[in-house]
N, C-alpha and C positions, 0 to 999 in steps of 0.2 A: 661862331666859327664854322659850323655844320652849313649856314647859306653859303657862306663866301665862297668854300670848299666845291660846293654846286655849282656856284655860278662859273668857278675857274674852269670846272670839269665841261661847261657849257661850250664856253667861248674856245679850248681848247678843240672839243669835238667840230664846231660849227668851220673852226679856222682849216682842218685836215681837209675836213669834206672841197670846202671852196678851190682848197689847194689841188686836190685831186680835179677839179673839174675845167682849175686853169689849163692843166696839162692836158688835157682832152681836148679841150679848143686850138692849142696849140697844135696836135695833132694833127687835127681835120684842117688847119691852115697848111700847113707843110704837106700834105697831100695834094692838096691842090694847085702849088703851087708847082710841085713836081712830076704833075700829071701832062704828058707830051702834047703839043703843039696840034690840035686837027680833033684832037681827043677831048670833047666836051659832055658835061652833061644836058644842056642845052643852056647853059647859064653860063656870059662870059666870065673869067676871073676877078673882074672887081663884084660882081653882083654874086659870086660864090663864095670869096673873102665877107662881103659883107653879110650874106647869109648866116655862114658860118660864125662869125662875130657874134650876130643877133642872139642865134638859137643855143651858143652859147652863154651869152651875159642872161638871157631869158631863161633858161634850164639854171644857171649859177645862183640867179636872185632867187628862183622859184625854190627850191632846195634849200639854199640858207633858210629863206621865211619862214619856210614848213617846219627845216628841226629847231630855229631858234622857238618859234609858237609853240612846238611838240614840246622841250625844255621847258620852254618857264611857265604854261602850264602842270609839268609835271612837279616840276617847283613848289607852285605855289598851292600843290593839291597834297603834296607831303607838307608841307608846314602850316597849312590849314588844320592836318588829321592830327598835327603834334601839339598844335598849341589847343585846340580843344580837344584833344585825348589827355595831355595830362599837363597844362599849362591853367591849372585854377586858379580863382584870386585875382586874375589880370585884368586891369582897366582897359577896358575895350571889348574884353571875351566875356566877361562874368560879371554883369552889372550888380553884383554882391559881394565885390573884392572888399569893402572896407569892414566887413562882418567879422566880427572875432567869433571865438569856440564856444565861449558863454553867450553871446549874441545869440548864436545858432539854436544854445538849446534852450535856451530864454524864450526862442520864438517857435520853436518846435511843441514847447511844453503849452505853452499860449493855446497853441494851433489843435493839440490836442483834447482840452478842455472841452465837455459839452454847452458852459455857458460862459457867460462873459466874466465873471464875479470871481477873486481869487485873494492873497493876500500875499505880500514879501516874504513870509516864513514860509508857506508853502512851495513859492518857486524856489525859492533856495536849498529846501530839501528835498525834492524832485529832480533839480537840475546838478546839486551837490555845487552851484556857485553861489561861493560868499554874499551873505546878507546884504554887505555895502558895495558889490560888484554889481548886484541882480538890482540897484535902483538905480546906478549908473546905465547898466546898461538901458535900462526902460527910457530912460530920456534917450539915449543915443537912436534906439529904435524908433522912437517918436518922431525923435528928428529927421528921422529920415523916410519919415510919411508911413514905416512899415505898423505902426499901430497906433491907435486913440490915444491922446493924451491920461494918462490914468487918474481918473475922478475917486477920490474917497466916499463911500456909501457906508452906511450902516443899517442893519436890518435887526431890530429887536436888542442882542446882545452882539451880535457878530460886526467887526467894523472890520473890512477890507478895499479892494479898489476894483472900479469896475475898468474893464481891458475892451476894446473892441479889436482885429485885425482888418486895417486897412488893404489895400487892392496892392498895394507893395508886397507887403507882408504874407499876402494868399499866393501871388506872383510867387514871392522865396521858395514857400512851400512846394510851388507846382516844379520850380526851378533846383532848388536842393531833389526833387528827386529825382530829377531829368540826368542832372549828373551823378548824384549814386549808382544810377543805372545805364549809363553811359561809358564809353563805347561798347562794354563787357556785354552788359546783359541788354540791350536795347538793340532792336534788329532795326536795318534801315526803311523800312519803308513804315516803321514807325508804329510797329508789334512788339511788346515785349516778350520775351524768349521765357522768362516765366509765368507767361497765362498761354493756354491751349487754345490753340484753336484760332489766335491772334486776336483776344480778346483786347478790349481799345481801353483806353484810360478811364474814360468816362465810364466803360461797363464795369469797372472794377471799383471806381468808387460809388455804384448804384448798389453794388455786391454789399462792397464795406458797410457804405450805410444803413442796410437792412440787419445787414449781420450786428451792429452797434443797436439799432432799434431794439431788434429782439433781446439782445443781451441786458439792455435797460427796463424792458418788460418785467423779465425774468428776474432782474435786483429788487424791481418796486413788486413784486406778487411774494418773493420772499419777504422785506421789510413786511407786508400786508398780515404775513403769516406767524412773524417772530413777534414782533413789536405789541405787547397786551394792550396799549393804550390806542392802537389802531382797529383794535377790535371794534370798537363802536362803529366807526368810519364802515368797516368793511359790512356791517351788518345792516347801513344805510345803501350799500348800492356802489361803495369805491373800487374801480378797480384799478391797475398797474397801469392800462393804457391811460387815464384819465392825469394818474399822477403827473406821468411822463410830459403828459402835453400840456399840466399847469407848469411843469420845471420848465419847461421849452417858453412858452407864451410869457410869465412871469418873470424868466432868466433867475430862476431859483437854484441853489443847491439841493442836491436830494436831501441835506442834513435841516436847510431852511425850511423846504417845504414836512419833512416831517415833525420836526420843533411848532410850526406853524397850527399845523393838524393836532399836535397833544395839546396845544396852550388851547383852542376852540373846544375841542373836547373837555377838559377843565370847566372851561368856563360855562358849556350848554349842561352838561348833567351838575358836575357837582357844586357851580355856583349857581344851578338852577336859572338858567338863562334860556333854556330850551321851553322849558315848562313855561315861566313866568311870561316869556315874549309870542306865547304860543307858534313856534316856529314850528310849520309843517316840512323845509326841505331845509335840510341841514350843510348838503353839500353845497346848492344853492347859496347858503350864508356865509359858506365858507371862502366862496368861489368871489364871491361881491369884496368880501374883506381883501382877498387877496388884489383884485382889479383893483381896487380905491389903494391900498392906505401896499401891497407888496409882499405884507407879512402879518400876521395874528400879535398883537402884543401881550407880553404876557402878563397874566389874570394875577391880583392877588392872591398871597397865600400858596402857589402856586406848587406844586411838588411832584415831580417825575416819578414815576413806576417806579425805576432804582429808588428813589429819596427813601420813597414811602417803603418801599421793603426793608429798606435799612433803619427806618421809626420803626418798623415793629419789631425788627432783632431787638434794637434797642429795649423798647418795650418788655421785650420778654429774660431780657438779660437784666431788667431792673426787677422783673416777678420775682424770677430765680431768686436774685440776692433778698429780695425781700421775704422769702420761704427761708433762707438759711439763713439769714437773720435771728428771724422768728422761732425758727427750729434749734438753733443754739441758746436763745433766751430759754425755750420752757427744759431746753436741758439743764442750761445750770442752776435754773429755780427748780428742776426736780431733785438733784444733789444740795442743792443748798436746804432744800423742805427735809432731805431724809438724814440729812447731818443736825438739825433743829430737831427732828423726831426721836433720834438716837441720845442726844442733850437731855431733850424732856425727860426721858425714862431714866435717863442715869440720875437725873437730878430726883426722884422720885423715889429712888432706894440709895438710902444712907450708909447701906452696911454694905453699900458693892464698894470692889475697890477703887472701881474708878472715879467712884463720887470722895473716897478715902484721898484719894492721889490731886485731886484737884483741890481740895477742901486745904491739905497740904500747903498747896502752892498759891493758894491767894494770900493778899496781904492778911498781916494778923489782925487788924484794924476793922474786917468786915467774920471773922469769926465769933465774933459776940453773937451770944445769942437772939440778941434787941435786934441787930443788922440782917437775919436769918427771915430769907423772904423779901427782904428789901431788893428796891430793882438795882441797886448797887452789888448787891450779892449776887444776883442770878449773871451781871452782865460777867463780874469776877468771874466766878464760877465758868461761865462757857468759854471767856476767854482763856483758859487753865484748860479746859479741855480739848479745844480746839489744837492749843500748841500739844498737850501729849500725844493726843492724834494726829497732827502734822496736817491740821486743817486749813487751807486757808479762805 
């Protein structure tokens, strides 16, 4: 509605103008023709009629052209700023219209990754879209040349898919930012209004990149420092720069490549693989494993720092129980020995009462005096003493 409205407002202007310029012509004819008889300007009246004619059909065409040109350039320079100022999505303006929300950030997350190597659960919880959206989309992206068809790889324990982003795909990236910062923040001559100085694109992702290097440094010299099983590594000669540019050359994880480094580690000291193969450079070995075969497999027997801390809690939570075990045994054999000792002696004087009171209470059948001393007597005997003591 907004062109039509232009163009009416065009044609209208173009039509006054013309009109006023007939009347002007008509003018300069009726002058002339009413100019008396003797009185010339050196030009008889058909050659100042036809003059007059001329210079005006020539002044009338010339004028029209100019404002209709002046218009439908102005036209077409308002509906250029409208439909790329906020006409996104459009076939023809945005060679990206057929991209959805989760596309975008499917390929944003992609884009962000330092290597190629990832997995469906991952994107899904980075990007917050559905498990079975994030593998739709992946083909729809594929299909449309923006990334590598995604290959299944498996590395050691880890199975995920490897991603490349295609020239499409790098294109979106360059493109999705042109327009985030488009019209608003994007000066025309092709500066962004948030870098000083009119720093250019290209300086700012030479900026980016260094600032990401350093930040990667600074991950792998910490790992370098927390990680007890990297210790050995670090006291061969490993540093953070070294890691970084096996994750880069490799297309490792930083989690692959330190998985990689503890399973070597294992294997050169404590399956005695350093010693036995007399290996002088160990980084060197580690470095060839990775070139050949991508990843360290891991060594029998094999047990992480955590494992082994948690064997020896264990370990010591089985000492413990074995101490209070044993500490509760010689407890109740030392009450059991002094309720035996307390027996003895009773049974050894006849005229105490308690030996009276138990003697009492056994059957009459072991009070004979034949039975007296027999181990049927004595067992009588303590069990009668046991219950009036309330032994058990």
């Amino acid at each position: 509605m907004a062109r039509l409205s232009m163009a009416e407002r065009l044609r209208e202007s173009g039509g006054a103008t013309v009109e006023k310029l007939n009347v002007a012509r008509a003018r300069l004819k009726t002058q002339t023709e009413e100019r008396p008889e003797g009185q010339s300007d050196g030009h008889n009246n058909g050659q100042t009629n036809t003059l007059a004619d001329e210079q005006a059909d020539t002044l009338t065409d010339s004028r029209t052209d100019t404002l209709a040109d002046s218009r439908n350039n102005e036209l077409k320079s308002t509906l250029d700023i409208t439909l790329m100022g906020t006409q996104k999505g459009i076939p023809g303006i945005d060679p990206f219209f057929w991209m959805t929300p989760s596309q975008q950030k499917i390929l944003s997350f992609l884009n962000s990754l330092p290597v190629t190597k990832t997995r469906l659960q991952d994107i899904s919880k980075n990007t917050n879209v559905p498990y079975g959206t994030v593998r739709k989309a992946l083909e729809r992206l594929h299909k449309n040349n923006c990334i590598s068809k995604p290959q299944k790889i498996r590395i050691g324990q880890w199975q995920g898919l490897q991603i490349e982003l295609l020239e499409n795909g790098r294109e979106w990236v360059r493109h999705s930012g042109t327009l985030k910062d488009s019209p608003k923040d994007t000066l025309r001559d092709g500066r962004s209004s948030g870098h000083s100085g009119g720093q250019s694109y290209e300086q700012s992702l030479i900026s980016s990149s260094s600032l990401n290097k350093t930040t990667t440094y600074q991950n792998f010299e910490k790992i370098l420092e927390t990680n007890p099983e990297l210790g050995y590594w670090k006291s061969k000669g490993l540093t953070s720069k070294q890691m970084a540019s096996w994750v880069e050359k490799f297309s490792l994880t930083t989690e692959d490549l330190v998985q990689s480094l503890c399973f070597c580690r294992f294997s050169l000291v404590d399956n005695g693989v350093e010693e036995l193969k007399k290996i002088r450079d160990p980084l060197d070995w580690i470095f060839k494993i990775l070139e050949r075969s991508g990843a360290h497999p891991k060594p029998k027997d094999y047990k992480s720092h955590q494992e082994r801390l948690v064997d020896r809690e264990l370990e010591r939570v089985k000492e413990i129980q074995r101490q209070a075990e044993a500490l509760k045994k010689a407890r109740l054999d030392m009450v059991k020995a002094e309720n035996d000792l307390k027996f003895e002696n009773m049974l050894q004087d006849e005229n105490s009462d308690e030996y009276k009171a138990c003697y009492e209470k056994i059957p009459s059948m072991f009070r004979n005096k034949k039975r007296k001393g027999t181990s049927a007597f004595i067992q009588s005997m303590k069990k009668a003493y046991f219950e009036i003591n309330q032994i058990e």
